[in-house]
N, C-alpha and C positions, 0 to 999 in steps of 0.2 A: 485889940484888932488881930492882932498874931493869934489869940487863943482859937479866936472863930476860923480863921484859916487851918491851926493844927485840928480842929474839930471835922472841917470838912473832909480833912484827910482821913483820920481816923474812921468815920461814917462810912464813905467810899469803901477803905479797904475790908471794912468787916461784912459789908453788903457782898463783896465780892467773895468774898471766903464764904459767905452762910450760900450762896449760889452753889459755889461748887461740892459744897454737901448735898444743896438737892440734886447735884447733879446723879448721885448714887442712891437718892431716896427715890419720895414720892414724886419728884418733877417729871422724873423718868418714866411716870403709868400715869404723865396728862394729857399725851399727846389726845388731841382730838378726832382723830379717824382711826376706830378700832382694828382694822385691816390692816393698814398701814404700820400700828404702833407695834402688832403682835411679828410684823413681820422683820420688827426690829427689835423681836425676842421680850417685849414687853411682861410676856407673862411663865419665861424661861425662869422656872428659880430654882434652888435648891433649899428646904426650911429643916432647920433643926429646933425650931421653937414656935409656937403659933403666931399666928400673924395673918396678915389681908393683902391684898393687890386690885385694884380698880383699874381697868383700861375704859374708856370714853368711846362714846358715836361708834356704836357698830347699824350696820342699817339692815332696811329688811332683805331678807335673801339669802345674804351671810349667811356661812356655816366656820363655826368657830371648831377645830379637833385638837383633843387634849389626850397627849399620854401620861397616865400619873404613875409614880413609882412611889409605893409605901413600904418604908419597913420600920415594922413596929419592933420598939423596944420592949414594950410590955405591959407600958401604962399607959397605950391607945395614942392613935394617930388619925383621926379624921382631915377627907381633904371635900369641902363644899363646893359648890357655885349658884351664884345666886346674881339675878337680874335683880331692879328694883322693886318688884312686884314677890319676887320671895325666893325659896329655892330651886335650882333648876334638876341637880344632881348631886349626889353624895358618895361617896367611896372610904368605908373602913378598913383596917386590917393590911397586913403584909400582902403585895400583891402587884400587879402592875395591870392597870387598866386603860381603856378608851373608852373615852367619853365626845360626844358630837352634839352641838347646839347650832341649833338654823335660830334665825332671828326673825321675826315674826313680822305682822304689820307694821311697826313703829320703830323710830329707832331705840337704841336702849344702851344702858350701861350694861358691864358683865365684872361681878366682883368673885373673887377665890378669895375662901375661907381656911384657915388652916389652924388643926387644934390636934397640940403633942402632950400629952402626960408625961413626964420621965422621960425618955432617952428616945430618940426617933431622929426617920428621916423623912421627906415628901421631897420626890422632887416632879418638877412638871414641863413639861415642852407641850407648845399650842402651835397650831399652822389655821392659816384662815382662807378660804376660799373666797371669790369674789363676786359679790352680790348677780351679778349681770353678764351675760356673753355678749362680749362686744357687737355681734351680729345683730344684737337687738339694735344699734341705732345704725341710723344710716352714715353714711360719708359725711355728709352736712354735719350730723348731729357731732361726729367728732372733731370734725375743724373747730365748731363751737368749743367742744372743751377744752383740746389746746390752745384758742384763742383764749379763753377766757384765766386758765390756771397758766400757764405758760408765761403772758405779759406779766402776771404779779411777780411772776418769782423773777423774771428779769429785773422788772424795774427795782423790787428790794434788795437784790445785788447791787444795782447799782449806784442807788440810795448809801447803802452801805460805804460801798467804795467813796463815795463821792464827800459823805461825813470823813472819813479817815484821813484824804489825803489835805484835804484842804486844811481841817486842824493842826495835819502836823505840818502844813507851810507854814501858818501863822506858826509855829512853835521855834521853827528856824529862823525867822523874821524876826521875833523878838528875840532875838538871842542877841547877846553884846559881841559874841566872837562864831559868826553863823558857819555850821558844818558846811562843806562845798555839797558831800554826797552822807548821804540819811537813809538806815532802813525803816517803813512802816512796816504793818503787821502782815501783808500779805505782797510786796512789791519792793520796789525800788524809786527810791527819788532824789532825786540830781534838785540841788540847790546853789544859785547861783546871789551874792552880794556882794558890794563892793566894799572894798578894804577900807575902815577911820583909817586918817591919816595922822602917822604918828603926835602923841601931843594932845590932841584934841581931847579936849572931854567929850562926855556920853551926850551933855543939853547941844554941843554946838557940831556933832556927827547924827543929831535923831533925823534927819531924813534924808531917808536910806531906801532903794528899791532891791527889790529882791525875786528872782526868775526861778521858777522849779516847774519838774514835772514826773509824773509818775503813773505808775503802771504795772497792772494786777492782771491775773489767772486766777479764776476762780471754775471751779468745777460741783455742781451739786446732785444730791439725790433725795426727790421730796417723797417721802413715804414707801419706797422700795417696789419688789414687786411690778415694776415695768408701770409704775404710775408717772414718774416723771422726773428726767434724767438730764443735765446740758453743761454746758460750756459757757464760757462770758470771757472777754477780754474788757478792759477798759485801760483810757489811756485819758490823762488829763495835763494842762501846761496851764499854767498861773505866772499873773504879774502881781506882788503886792507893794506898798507903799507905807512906810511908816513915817505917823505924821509928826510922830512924838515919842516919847521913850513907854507911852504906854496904849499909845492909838496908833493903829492899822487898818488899811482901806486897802483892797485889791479885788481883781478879775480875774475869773478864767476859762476855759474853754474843753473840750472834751469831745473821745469819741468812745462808741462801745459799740461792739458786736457779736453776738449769741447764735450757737444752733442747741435748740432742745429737742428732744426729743418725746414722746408717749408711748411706748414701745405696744401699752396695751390695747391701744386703738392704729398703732401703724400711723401713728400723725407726729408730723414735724412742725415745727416752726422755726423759723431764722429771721434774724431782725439786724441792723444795723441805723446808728445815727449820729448826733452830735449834741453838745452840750454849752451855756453859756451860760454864767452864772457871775453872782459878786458875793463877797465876803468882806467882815466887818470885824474885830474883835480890841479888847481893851481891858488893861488890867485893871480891876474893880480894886484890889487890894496888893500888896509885895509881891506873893504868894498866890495869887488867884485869879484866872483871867474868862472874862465873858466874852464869846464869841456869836455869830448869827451868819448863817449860809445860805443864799438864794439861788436859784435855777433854772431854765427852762432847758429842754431837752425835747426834738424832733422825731421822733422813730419810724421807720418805716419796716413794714413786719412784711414776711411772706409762709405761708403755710400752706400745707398739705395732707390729707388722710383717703384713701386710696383715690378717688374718681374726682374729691372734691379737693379743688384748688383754689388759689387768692391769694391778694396782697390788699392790704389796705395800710393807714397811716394813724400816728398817735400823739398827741401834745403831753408833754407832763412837766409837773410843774412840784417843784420839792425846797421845801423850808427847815434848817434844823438851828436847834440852837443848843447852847450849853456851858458848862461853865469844868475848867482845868486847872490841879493845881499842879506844884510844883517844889517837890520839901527835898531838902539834900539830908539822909539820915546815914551816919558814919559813911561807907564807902560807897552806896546805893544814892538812887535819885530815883525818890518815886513822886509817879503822874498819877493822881487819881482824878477822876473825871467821872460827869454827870451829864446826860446828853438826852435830847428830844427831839426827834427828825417825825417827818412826816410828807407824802407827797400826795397829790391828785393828777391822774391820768384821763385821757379823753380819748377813744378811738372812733373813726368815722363809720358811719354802715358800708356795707359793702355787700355785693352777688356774687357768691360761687361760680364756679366754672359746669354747678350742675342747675345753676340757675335759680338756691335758693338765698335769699335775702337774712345777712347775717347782719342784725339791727345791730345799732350806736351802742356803745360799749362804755360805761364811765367806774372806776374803782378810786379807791382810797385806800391806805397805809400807812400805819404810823410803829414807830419803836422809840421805848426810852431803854434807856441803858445807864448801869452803874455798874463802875469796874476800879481798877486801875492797872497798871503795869509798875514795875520796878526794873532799872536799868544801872550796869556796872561799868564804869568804863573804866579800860585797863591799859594803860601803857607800857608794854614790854622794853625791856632793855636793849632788844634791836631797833626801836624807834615803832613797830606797829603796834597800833593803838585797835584795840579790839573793846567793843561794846556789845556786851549780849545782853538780850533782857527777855521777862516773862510778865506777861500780862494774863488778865482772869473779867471777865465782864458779864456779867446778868442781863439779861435782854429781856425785853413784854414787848410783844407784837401785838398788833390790836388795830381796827380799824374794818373794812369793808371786805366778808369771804368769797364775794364772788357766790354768783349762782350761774352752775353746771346745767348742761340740757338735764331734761328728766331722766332718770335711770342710771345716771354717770357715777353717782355717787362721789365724784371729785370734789375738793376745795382745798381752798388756801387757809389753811388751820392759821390761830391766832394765841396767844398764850404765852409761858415763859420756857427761857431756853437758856443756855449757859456756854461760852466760845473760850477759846486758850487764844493767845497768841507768844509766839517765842517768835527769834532768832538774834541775829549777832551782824556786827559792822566790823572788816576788817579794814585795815588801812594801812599805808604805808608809802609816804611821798606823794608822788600824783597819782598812785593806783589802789584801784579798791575794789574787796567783793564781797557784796553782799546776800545773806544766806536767810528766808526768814519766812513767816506762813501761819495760819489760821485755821485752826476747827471749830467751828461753829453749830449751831441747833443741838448740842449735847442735853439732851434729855429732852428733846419735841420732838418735833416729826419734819422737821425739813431740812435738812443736815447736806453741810460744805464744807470744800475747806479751800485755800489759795495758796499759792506758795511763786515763789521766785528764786531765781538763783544768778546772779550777773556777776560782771566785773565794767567796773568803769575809772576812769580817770577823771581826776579836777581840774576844770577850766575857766 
């Protein structure tokens, strides 16, 4: 039984590690909107030895521009490009060149070839122009876009947050001696339970309720380039219930509210609502515990892009489950974890304020994630008790992109990505401050991060 528990640790942690090597490879050239990924230096390199690089989905219109810089060593330095259909352009010899590729009917991959004989350099920087002048759609047609990319990336934030905070209540909940105040990876969260009373054993203290809540800042930027930039707060309070020393049952509730922005269409959206939800979880084994997250959530959106204006409303509905372990290794305690969330949204139709009818809206979204963190906690000789720790997580999005008016060329990329999380719990008596935050989408194309910074007291 132990062996399969250290097993799943070991799995997690090495999944986690081979992540963050892609995070410096190939993951890095898969973002799926070629525009976007170049615009976050996707095809910036420097080559002292031959090699390739792929960026994905450029569309038509597009104009991709490249300065190459060769200097040949002596045994030759070619630098290619080539779409799937063959070569686009070639460049020999010591030199610095520009090169420009417009994209044709179709959309298309665009690959760089690179071949060094002996001693050499290549290096290259691209900038990408954007398929479309915004003047081509109307006002309407950009409310649509903002509506449509704007609610995904809310809602996956808050998806996000909503996985994070509620597993780390169950995780203080079954604790035998529960932290009053806990940092997650992007927030703060106050946990409240009541003292065993001396004497008692663990069979005749197991039920126990337990009050927390927390609360993130999250800030993002999906693709660069004035495609799509915001804000999120979210704030969540949970009751749980432990039935048993290895069963847990609770509720909880939430609120959240976002302004994002599209700078490249001049359209905003702003959203606020509330969340209600229950949770479940149960240790399968010493070492191992299964948990299941359910939710409903209310949103009410308001948007804008020059003339055209609106508010309409949205239901969503988000299920995650997964499984956490928990191994004490010399002075360290590492949580490796495996997680699968997913939600479905429903927005109503609604009329512009220019009078055009912006139809029912329904999306899906889902992420598993394999990661884990590692956490030290340290007791100083003046009595504070500081816990820092570092976390590593692999993420696969996948699920429904969203279709953009025509010509937008916007969407909500799907694929894999890789996030950090650190920080540290200081303590001392009944006062505490905690320091702690998240980078996320390392190596795709929708990239965040969150952070906190508080002080609070135990009560």
């Amino acid at each position: 039984m132990f062996r399969k528990v250290h097993a799943f640790h070991a799995a997690a942690v090495a999944v986690a590690a081979t992540g963050f090597f892609f995070m410096g490879g190939e993951l890095a050239s898969a973002a799926t909107d070629g525009c976007e990924a170049v615009g976050y230096g996707d095809f910036n390199l420097t080559y002292t030895s031959s090699g390739q690089r792929t960026v994905h989905h450029f569309y038509p219109g597009e104009t991709v521009n490249f300065v190459v810089t060769i200097t040949d060593g002596g045994g030759g330095a070619t630098w290619e490009l080539h779409n799937m259909s063959g070569m686009i352009a070639q460049r020999s010899g010591s030199g610095s060149y520009n090169v420009s590729h417009t994209v044709g009917g179709s959309a298309e991959d665009l690959i760089i070839d690179v071949v060094i004989i002996g001693t050499g350099t290549i290096s290259v920087t691209a900038t990408c122009g954007a398929a479309i002048d915004s003047s081509d759609l109307t006002d309407s047609k950009k409310v649509e876009a903002v509506q449509v990319m704007g609610t995904r990336m809310s809602a996956r934030a808050s998806a996000a947050v909503q996985t994070t905070s509620v597993s780390n209540a169950i995780t203080d909940a079954f604790s035998a001696a529960p932290q009053p105040i806990s940092m997650n990876s992007g927030g703060l969260r106050l946990n409240y339970a009541p003292e065993t009373a001396p004497g008692l054993e663990w069979a005749a203290a197991q039920r126990l309720w337990s009050l927390w809540a927390d609360f993130r800042y999250t800030s993002w930027d999906a693709g660069g380039n004035g495609v799509l930039d915001g804000d999120q707060i979210n704030a969540l309070v949970g009751l749980g219930y432990r039935i048993d020393d290895r069963t847990l049952v609770g509720v909880f509730g939430g609120y959240e509210t976002f302004d994002i922005e599209m700078s490249r269409f001049s359209a905003t959206l702003e959203g606020d609502g509330g969340t209600l939800g229950v949770y479940a979880a149960r240790y399968m084994l010493p070492n191992l515990r299964w948990d299941v997250i359910g939710s409903w959530s209310g949103i009410s959106y308001d948007t804008e892009a020059g003339a055209a204006a609106g508010s309409f409303d949205g239901s969503r509905w988000q299920l995650s489950t997964g499984l956490t372990g928990n191994h004490q290794v010399s002075a360290f305690i590492l949580e490796p974890s495996a997680r699968l969330q997913g939600l479905w949204e429903t927005q109503d139709a609604w009329v512009d304020s220019l009078g055009a009818l912006q139809a029912k809206q329904n999306f899906s979204a889902a992420r598993f994630a394999l990661g884990g963190r590692a956490i030290m906690p340290w007791e100083m000789d003046s009595g504070i008790k500081l816990s820092p720790y570092l976390g590593l997580y692999g993420d696969y999005n996948f699920g429904d992109e969203g279709a953009t008016p025509a010509g937008s060329n916007i969407g909500i990329d799907n694929g894999l990505s890789a996030r950090v999380t650190a920080g540290a719990s200081l303590s001392r008596g009944a006062g505490s401050l905690f320091l702690g935050g998240e980078l996320g989408g390392l190596g795709g194309d929708e990239r965040y991060w969150s952070a906190s910074a508080r002080g609070i007291w135990e009560f």
